[in-house]
C-alpha positions as CSV (number, residue, x, y, z in Angstrom):
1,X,179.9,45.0,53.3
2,X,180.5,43.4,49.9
3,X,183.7,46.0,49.5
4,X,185.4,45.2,52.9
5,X,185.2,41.7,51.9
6,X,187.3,42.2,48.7
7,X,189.5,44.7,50.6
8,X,190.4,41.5,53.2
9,X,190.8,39.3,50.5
10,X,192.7,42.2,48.5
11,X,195.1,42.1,51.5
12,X,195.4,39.0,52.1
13,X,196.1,38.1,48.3
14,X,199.3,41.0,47.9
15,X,200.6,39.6,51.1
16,X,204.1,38.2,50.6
17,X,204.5,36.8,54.0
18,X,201.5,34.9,53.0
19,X,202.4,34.1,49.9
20,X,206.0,33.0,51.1
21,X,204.7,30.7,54.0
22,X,202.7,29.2,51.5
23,X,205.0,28.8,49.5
24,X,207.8,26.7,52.0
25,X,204.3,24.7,52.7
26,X,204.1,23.7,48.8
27,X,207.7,23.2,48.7
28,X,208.0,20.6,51.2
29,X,205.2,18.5,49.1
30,X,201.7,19.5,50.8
31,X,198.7,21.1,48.9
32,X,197.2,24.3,50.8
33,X,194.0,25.1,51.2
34,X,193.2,28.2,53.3
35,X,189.9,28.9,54.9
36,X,189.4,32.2,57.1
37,X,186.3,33.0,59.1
38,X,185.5,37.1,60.1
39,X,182.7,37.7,62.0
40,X,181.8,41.6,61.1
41,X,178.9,43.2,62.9
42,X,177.2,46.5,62.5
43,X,175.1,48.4,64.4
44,X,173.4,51.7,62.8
45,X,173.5,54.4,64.8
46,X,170.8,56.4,66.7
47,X,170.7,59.9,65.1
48,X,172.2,62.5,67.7
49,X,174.5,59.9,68.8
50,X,178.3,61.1,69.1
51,X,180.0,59.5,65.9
52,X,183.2,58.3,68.5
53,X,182.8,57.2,71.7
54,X,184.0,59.2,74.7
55,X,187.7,57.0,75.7
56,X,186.8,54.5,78.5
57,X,183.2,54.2,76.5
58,X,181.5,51.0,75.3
59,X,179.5,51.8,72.4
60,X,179.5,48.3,70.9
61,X,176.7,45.3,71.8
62,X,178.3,42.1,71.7
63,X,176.8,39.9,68.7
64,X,174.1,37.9,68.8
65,X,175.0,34.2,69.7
66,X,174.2,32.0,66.6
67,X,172.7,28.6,67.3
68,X,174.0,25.7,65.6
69,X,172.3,22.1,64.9
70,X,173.2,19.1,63.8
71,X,172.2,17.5,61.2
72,X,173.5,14.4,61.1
73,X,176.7,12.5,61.5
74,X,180.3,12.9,60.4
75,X,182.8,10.6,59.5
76,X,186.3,11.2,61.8
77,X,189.8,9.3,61.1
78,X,192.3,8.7,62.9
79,X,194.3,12.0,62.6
80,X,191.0,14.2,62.8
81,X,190.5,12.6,66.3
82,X,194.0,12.8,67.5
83,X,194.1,16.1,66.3
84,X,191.0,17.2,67.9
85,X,192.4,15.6,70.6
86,X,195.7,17.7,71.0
87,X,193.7,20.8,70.8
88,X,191.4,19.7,74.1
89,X,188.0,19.1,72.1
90,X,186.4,15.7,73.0
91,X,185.9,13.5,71.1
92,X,183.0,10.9,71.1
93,X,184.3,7.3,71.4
94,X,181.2,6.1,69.3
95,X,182.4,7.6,66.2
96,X,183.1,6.2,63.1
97,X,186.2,6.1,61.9
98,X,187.0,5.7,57.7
């Protein structure tokens, strides 16, 4: 797991498409920070089991839902809530805004 971790960030490092978008985004006067999320599962196999699955086969369980709790409040401004907005996510109108 640790070694397909570096290979992502191996590839995402030597990317000059990356690197270029990042750079026009530094150029025009704005600091980057870039934050990715991968969810990788595994499932070992049963022995016996064919190592591929037949075409038209599903040989992979979906992940196990994670359950998330709150721990206390967060602090929203202006442009987090309208941009939350944009993308359709509601937004509590008893939030606090900095």
């Amino acid at each position: 797991m640790e070694e397909l971790g570096h290979a992502i960030n191996e590839s995402l490092s030597d990317s000059d498409r990356i690197a270029g978008a990042i750079g026009e985004i530094k150029k025009a006067g704005y600091d980057v920070f870039l934050v990715l999320e991968a969810t990788i599962g595994f499932n070992k196999r049963e022995e016996g089991a064919p190592e591929e699955a037949e075409e038209g086969a599903a040989t992979e369980q979906p992940p196990a839902k994670r359950r998330i709790e709150s721990t206390g409040k967060i602090r929203l401004t202006s442009q987090d809530q309208n941009f939350l907005r944009a993308l359709k996510i509601a937004v509590d109108d008893d939030s606090t805004q900095r």
